[in-house]
C-alpha positions as YAML, in Angstrom:
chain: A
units: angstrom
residues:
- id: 1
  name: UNK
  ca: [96.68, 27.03, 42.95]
- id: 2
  name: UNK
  ca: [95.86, 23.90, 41.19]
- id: 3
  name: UNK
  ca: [94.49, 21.92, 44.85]
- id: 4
  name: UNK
  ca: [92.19, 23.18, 47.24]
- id: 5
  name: UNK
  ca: [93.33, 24.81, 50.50]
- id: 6
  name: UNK
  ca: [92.03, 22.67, 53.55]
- id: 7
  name: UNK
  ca: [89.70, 25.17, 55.11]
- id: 8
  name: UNK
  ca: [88.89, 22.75, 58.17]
- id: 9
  name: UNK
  ca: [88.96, 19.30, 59.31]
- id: 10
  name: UNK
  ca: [85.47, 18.84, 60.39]
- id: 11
  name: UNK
  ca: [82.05, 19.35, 58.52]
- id: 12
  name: UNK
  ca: [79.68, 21.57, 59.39]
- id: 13
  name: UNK
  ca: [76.47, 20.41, 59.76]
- id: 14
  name: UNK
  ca: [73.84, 22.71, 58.15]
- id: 15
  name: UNK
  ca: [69.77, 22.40, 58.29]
- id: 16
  name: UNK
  ca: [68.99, 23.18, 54.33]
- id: 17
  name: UNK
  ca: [65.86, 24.83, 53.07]
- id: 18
  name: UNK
  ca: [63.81, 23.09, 50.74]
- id: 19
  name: UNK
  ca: [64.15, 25.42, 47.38]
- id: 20
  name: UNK
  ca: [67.05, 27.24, 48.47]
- id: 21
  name: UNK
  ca: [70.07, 27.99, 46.31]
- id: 22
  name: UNK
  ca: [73.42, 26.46, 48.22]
- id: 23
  name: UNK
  ca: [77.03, 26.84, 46.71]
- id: 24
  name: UNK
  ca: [79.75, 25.39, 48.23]
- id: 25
  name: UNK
  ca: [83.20, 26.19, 48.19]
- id: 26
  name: UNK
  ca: [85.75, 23.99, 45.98]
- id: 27
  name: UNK
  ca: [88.68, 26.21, 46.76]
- id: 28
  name: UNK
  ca: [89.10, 26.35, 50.53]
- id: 29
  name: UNK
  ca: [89.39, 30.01, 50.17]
- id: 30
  name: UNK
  ca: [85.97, 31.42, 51.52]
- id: 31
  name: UNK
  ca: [86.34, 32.98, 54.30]
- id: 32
  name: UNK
  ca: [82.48, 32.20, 55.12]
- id: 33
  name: UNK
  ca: [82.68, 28.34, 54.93]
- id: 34
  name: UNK
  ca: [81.56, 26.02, 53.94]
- id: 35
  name: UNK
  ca: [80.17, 28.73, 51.59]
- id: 36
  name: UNK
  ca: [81.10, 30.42, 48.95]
- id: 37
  name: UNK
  ca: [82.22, 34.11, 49.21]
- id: 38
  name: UNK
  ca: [83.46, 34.72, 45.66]
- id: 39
  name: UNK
  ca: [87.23, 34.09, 46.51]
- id: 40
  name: UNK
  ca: [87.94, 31.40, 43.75]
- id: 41
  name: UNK
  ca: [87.97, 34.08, 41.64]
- id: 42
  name: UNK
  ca: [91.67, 34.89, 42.73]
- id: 43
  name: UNK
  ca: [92.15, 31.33, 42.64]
- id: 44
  name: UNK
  ca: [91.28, 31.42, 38.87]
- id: 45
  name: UNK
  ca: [90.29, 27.48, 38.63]
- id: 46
  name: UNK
  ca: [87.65, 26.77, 40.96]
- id: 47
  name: UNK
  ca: [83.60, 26.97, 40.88]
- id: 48
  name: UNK
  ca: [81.77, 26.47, 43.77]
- id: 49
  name: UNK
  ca: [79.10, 24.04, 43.61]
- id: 50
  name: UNK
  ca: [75.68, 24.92, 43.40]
- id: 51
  name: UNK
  ca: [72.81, 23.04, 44.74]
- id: 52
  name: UNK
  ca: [69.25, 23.32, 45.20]
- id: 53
  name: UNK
  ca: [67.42, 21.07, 47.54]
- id: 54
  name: UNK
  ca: [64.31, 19.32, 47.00]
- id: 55
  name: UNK
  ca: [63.74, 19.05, 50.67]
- id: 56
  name: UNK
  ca: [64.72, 20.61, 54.42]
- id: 57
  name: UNK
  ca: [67.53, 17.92, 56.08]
- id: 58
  name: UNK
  ca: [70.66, 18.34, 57.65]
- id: 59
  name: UNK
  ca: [73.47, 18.36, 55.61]
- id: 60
  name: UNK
  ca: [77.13, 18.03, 56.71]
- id: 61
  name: UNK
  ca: [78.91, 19.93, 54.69]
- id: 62
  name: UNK
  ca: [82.46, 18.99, 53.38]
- id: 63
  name: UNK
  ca: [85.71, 21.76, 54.78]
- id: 64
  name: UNK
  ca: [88.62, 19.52, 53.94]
- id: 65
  name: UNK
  ca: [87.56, 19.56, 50.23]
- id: 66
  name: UNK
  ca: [89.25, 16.42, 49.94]
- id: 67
  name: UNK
  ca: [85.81, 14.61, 49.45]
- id: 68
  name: UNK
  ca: [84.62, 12.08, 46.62]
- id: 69
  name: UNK
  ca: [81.88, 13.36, 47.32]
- id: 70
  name: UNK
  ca: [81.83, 17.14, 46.18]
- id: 71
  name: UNK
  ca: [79.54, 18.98, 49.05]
- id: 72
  name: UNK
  ca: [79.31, 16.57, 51.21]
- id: 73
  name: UNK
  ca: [81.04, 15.00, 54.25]
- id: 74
  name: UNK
  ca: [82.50, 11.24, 53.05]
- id: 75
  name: UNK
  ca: [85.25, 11.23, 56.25]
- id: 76
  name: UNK
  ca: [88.27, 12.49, 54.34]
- id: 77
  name: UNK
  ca: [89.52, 14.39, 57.13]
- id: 78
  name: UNK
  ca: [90.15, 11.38, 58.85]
- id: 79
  name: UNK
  ca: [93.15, 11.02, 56.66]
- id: 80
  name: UNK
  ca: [94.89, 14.81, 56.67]
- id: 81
  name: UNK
  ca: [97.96, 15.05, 58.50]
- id: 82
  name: UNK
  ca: [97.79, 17.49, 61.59]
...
């Protein structure tokens, strides 16, 4: 799999913790999304993306993982084909 599986077409807004470790799934694959659960491993060419934030906010978190903007929401979805 050399593109990520579309694990959703809408984010999911999350309240990060200030100091908290985050990693996001690149694959599509997680079964815990937007999350990571280990399942790029399979995969063989994705990372998730780890992040650690400086302070508490809502983030909306990419699912599509078509995104310019790895992580985060950028409206992507609005482009997938049902």
């Amino acid at each position: 799999m050399s593109t990520p599986k579309i694990a959703g077409k809408v984010p999911i807004p999350v309240e990060v913790e200030a100091g908290k470790r985050y990693a996001w799934c690149t694959c599509g694959e997680s079964q815990n999304q937007p999350f990571c659960d280990g399942s790029h491993r399979e995969a063989g060419i994705f990372s998730p993306k780890i992040e650690v934030f400086e302070e508490s906010k809502k983030i909306f978190f990419c699912t599509c993982k078509q995104t310019k903007n790895p992580g985060r929401c950028d409206g992507s979805h609005k482009t997938l084909l049902d």
